[in-house]
N, C-alpha and C positions, 0 to 999 in steps of 0.2 A: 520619497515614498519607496518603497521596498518592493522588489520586481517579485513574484511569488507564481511557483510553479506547484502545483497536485500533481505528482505521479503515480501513477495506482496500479495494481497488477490485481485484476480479478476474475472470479469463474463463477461464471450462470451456470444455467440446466441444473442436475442434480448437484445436492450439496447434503453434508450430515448435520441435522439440526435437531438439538435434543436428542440426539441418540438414534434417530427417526433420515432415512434419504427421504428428502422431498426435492421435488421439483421445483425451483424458485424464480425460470423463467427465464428469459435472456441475457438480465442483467444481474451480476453476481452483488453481493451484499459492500463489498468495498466501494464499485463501484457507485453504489447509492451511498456511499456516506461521502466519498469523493466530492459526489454532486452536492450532498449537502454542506459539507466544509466549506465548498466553493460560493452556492448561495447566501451564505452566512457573511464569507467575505465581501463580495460583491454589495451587499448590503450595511456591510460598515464602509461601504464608498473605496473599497481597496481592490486593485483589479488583479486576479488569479485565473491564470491557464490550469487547462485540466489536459494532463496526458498521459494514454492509457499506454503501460509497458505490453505488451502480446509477442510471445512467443509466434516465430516463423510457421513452426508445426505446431496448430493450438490444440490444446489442453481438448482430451473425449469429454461430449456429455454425461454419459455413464461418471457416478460417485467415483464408485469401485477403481474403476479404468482409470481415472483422473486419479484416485490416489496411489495408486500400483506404480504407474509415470514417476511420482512426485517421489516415491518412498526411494525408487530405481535411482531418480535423478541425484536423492541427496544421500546415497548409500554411495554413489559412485563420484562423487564431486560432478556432475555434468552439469555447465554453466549452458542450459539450450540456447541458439540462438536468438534475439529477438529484433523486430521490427525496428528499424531506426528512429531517432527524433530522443526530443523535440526539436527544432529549430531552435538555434540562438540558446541553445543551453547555458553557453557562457554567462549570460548578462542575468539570469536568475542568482538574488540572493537570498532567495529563502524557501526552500523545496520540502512540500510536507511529501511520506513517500509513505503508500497504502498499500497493505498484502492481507491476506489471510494466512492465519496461523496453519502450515502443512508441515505434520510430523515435529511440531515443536519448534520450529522456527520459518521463515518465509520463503516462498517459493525460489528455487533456484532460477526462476525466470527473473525475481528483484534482483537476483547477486548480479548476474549477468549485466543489469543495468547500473546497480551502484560500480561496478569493476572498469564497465569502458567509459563512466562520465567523470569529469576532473569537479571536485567537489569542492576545491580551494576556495577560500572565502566566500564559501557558503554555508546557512543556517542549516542542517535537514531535523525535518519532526516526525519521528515515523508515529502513523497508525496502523492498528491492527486488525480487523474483525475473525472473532474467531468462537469456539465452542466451549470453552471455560477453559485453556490452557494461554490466554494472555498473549506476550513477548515472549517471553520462553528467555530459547537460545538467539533467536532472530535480532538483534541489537549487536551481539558478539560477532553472528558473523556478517555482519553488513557492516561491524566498522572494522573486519578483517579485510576484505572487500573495497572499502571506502579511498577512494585518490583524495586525499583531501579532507575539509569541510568538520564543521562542528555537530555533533549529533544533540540534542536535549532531549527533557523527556519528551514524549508524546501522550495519547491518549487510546485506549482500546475500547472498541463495542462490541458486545456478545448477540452475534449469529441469532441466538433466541429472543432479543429485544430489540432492534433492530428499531422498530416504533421508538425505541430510548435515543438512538441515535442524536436527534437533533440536542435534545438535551446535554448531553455528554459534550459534542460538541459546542456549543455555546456555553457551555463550563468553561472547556479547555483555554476558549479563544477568552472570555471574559480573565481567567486567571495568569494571561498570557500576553496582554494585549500591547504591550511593551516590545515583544520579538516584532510584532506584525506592523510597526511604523518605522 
C-alpha cells in the first residue's frame, strides 16, 4: 500500500469569493478540501497524513494585504520561508499538494516547499481551490521548482462551490483509483 501525504498551503480570514471579500473564518478553503481528500481516503481503508505548508511570517488577514504580499512575492521570485516538515518526507510515495490559485498560479509559499523537498519517485497531484482561474501557470512553475517526482493531473474546486467539493473529489479519487494502491 502506498504511503500518501496531503500537503496543503492555505489562507482563512478574508478571501475573494464571487467577486465579493468575505470572511470565511479560520480555516481557508484548501484547507477544507484537504480534510476532505483525506476523509475520503481514510475511508477507502488508505492511511494519508495531512500537512499544512505555513510560511514563517503568515500571510495578513486582510484580502487586500494578503494579495498585495503574494502579488510582491511572485513579481519578485521571493521563495518566503516556511515552517519545516513533514517528518519522514522520504518514505512518502504519493503526495497530493493543495494551494489556491494567487495571481494565476500558487502561492510562492508551495514553490518554497516543492524547491527544498526531493520529489524522486514520488507521485505528486496537485489541487487547486480557486475563483474561476483553475491551474493557470501553477503546474509550470512547481515542475520548474520540483527535485524530482512525477506530477499528473489533478483536480480543481471553485472557491464559490466549495459544498461541490466532496463531489469533485470523489470523482477525482473514483477515476483515479489505480494511483492510490
Amino acid at each position: 500500500m502506498k504511503k500518501i501525504l496531503i500537503a496543503y498551503f492555505s489562507h482563512g480570514g478574508e478571501n475573494l469569493i464571487e467577486n465579493t471579500i468575505q470572511d470565511i473564518g479560520p480555516v481557508g478553503n484548501t484547507a477544507k478540501a484537504a480534510q476532505i481528500l483525506q476523509g475520503n481516503l481514510v475511508a477507502m481503508g488508505l492511511e494519508a497524513d495531512l500537512f499544512e505548508i505555513e510560511a514563517k511570517e503568515p500571510y495578513p488577514f486582510s484580502y487586500m494585504d494578503t494579495a498585495n504580499r503574494a502579488r510582491q512575492e511572485k513579481m519578485m521570485g521571493t521563495k518566503p520561508a516556511i515552517k519545516e516538515g513533514p517528518e519522514g518526507f522520504e518514505g512518502y510515495d504519493l503526495v497530493f499538494l493543495g494551494y489556491p490559485n494567487w495571481w494565476g498560479t500558487c502561492p510562492q509559499a508551495v514553490l518554497s516547499f516543492t524547491s527544498t523537498h526531493d520529489f524522486r519517485g514520488k507521485v505528486l497531484v496537485p489541487f487547486v481551490t480557486h475563483g474561476g482561474q483553475i491551474f493557470l501557470y501553477s503546474i509550470e512553475d512547481i515542475r520548474a521548482t520540483l527535485i524530482g517526482g512525477d506530477i499528473i493531473n489533478g483536480f480543481a474546486i471553485s472557491a464559490s462551490y466549495m459544498n461541490g467539493a466532496e463531489a469533485v473529489i470523489k470523482d477525482w479519487i473514483e477515476n483515479n483509483s489505480e494511483i492510490l494502491l
